[in-house]
C-alpha positions in Angstrom: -11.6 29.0 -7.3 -13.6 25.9 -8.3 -17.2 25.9 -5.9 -16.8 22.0 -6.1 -14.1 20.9 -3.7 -13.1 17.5 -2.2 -11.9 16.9 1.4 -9.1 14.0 0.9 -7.6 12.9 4.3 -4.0 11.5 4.1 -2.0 9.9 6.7 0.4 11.4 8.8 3.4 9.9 10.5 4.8 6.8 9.0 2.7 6.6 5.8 2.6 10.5 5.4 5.8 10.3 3.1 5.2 7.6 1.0 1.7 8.6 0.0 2.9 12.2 -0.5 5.6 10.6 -3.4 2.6 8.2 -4.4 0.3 11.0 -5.1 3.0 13.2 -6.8 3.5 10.3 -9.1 -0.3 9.8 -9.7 -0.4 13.9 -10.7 -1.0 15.8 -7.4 1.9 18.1 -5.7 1.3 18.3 -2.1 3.6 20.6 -0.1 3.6 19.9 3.7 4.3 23.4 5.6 5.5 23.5 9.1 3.9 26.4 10.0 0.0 25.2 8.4 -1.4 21.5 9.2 -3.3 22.6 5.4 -1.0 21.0 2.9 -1.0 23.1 -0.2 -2.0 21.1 -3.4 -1.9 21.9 -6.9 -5.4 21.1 -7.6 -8.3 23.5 -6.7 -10.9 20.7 -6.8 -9.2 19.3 -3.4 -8.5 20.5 -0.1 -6.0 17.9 1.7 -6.5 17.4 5.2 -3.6 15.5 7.3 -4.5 13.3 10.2 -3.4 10.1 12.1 -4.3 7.0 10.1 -6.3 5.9 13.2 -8.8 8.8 13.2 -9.2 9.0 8.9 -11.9 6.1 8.9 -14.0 8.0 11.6 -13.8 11.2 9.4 -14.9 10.0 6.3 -17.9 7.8 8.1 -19.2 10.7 9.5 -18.9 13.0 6.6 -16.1 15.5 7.6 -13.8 13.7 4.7 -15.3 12.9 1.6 -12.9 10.4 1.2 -8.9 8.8 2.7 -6.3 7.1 2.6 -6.0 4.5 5.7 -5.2 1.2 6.9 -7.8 -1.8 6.5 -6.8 -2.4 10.3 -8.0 0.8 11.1 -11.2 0.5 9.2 -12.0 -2.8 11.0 -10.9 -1.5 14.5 -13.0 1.6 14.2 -16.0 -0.3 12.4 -16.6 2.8 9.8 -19.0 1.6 7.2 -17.5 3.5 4.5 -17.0 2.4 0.6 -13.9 0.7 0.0 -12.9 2.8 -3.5 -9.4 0.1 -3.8 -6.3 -1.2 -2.2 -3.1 0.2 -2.6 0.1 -1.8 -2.3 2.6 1.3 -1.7 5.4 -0.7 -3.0 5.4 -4.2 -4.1 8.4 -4.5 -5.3 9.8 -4.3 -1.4 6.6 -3.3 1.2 5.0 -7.1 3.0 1.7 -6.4 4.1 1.5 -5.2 7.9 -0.1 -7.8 10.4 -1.1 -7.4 13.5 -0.1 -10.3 15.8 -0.5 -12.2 19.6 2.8 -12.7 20.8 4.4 -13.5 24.2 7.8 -13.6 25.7 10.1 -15.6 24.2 10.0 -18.0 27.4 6.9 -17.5 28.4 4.6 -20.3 29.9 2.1 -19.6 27.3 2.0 -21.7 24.1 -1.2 -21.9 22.7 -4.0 -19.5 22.8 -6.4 -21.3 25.5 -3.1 -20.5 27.9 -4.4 -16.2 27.7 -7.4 -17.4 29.7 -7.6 -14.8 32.5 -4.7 -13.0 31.2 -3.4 -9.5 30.2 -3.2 -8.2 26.9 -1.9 -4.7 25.5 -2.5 -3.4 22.4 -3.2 -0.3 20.2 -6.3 -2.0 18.7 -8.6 -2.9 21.5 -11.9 -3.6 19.4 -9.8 -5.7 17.3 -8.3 -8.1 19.8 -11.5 -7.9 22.1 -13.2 -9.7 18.9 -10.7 -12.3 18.4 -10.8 -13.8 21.7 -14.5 -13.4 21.3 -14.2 -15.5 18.6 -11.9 -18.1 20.3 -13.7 -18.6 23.4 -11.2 -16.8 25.2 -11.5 -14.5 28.2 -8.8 -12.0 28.9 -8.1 -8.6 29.7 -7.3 -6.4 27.0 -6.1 -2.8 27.6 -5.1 0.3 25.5 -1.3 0.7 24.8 0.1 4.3 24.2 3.4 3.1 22.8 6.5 0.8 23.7 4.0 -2.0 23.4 6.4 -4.7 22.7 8.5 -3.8 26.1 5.3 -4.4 28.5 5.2 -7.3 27.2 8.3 -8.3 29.9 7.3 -6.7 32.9 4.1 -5.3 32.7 1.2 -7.9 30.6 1.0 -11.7 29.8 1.1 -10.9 25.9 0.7 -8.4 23.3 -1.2 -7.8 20.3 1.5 -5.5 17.8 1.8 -4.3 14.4 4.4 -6.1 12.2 5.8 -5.7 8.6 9.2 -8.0 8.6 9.4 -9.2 12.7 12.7 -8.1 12.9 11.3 -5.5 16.0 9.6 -8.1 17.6 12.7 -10.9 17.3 15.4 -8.0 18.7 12.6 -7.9 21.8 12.7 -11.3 22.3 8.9 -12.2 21.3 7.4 -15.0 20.0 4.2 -15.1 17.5 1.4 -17.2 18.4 -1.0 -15.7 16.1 -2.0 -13.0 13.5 -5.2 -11.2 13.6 -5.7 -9.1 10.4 -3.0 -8.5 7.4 -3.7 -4.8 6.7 -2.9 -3.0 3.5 -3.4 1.3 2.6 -7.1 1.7 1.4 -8.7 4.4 -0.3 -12.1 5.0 1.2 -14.8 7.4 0.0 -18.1 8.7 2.6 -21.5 6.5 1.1 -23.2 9.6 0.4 -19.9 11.5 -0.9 -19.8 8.2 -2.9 -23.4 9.2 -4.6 -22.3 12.4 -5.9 -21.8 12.1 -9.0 -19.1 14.7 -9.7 -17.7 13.7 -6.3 -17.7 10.0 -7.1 -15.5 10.8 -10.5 -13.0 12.6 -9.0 -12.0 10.1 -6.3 -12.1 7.5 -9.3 -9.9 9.9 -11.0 -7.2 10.0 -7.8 -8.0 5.5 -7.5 -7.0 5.4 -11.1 -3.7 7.4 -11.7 -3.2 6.3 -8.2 -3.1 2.8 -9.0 -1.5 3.3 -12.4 1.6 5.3 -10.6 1.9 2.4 -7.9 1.5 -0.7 -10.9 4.7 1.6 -12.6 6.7 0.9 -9.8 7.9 -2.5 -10.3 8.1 -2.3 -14.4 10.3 -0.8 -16.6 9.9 0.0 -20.1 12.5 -1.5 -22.6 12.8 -0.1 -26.1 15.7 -2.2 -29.4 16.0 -2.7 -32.5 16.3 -6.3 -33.9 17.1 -7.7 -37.7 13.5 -8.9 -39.0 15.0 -12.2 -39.5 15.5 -12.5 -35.8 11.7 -11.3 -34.9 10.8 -14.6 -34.0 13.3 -15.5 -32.0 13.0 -12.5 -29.7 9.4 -12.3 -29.2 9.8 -15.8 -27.8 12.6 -14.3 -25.3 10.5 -11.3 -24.4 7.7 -11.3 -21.7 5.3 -8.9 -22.1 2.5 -7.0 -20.1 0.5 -7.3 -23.6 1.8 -8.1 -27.0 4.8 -6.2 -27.5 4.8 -3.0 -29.8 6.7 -3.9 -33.0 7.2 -0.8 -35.9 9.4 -0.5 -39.2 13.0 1.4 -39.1 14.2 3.7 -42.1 16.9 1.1 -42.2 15.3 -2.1 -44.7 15.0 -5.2 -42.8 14.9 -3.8 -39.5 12.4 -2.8 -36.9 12.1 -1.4 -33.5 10.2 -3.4 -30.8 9.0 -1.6 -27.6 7.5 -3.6 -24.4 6.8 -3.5 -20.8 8.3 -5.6 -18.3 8.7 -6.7 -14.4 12.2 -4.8 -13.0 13.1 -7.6 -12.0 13.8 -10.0 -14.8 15.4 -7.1 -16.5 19.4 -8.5 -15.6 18.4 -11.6 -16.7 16.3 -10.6 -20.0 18.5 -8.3 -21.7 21.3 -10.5 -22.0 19.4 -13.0 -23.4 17.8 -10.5 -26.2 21.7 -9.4 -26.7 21.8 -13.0 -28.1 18.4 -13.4 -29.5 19.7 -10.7 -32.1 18.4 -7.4 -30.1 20.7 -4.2 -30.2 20.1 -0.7 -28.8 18.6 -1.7 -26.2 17.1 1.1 -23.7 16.0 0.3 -20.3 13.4 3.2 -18.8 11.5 4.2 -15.7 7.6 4.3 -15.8 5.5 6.7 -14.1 2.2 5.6 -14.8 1.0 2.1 -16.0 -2.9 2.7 -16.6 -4.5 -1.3 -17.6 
């Protein structure tokens, strides 16, 4: 057993999939046991603790996580002063950013923000709202929400402050925006003095690099075809490329092999356009890593 170990919170709940698959991507097998809340991983150099997003910031501040993965909302609502190691997109190819947002009934008398004067708010980030109606001049009542937020908002408060990806939840409840907060995104955090260790410091760059190369990977493909010299030209102009394109020589005289990496989603309209640029044997493959 390595003496040096490093504590690495990940989410649980609705992230604790995805970054499971993003980490096994990025090198690390984590195996999720009913019977332990100690995920097993196949790295001796971390021990993997799994906790709710909201509490990971707190952790890591204090010390009891050298470092985590957690929303920027929850970073900001909990005011941690930790180092910010990167941001981490979990899919951009279909994820929006999540946004936390003021809405109000559908026909509610309240249309602009001065109208919460003296009202009731609900929400899951208290600190959060409380500063934004700090910042707007505006006094209300905010209170702590421990679920089913978006149904109070009928019956029980004047508005409510809610977490949001696509606003399809909050249209089927019949809500209407009338602000947004924050825009939060997955963050990988480190503790400031964890952050000073040297060997500690290298291994969460380690995790933020293949980490970031396994999530870049996900929205390009690689493509691999042979092309007639005497069309080069031709296709190079066709083919985008995430840097100049790799081009070698073929046993076969006056032919060569050109390898690239592209966006997935130009590939239905690329390839047959290098079908006509002279390009055949053309291979279309997943990436699992993309390291810049």
């Amino acid at each position: 057993m390595s003496q040096r170990v490093l504590s690495f919170g990940l989410p649980k709940g609705s992230l604790q999939e995805a970054t499971i698959q993003k980490m096994a991507k990025a090198g690390w097998n984590i195996t999720v046991s009913s019977r332990s809340y100690i995920p097993y991983v196949d790295d001796e150099e971390l021990k993997i603790r799994l906790l709710r997003a909201q509490e990971i910031s707190r952790y890591v501040e204090h010390g009891y996580l050298d470092c985590g993965i957690t929303g920027y909302d929850w970073i900001v609502e909990n005011g941690s002063k930790v180092h910010e190691v990167g941001e981490f997109l979990f899919s951009k190819a279909t994820r929006q950013p999540a946004r936390w947002v003021l809405c109000v009934p559908e026909d509610s008398p309240i249309k602009s923000l001065k109208d919460l004067q003296g009202k009731r708010i609900a929400t899951e980030v208290v600190n959060l709202t409380r500063k934004y109606l700090r910042r707007h001049g505006i006094k209300a009542t905010v209170e702590f929400s421990w679920g089913a937020t978006e149904v109070k908002a009928h019956e029980l408060v004047d508005a409510i402050v809610e977490l949001t990806e696509t606003g399809s939840s909050l249209r089927a409840n019949r809500l209407r925006v009338l602000d947004t907060l924050l825009v939060s995104t997955p963050r990988l955090i480190a503790n400031r003095e964890a952050w000073k260790d040297p060997w500690k410091r290298r291994k969460i760059e380690t995790i933020a690099l293949l980490l970031k190369g396994a999530l870049d990977a996900e929205a390009k493909v690689g493509l691999k075809m042979n092309v007639a010299e005497k069309h080069l030209p031709q296709l190079l102009k066709t083919l985008p490329a995430l840097r100049n394109p790799t081009v070698s020589s073929l046993s076969q005289p006056g032919w060569v092999a050109v390898e690239t990496i592209i966006d997935e989603h130009v590939v239905r309209e690329l390839i047959p356009k290098l079908k006509a640029a002279g390009a055949e044997g053309i291979i279309e493959y997943p990436l699992n890593k993309v390291v810049y």
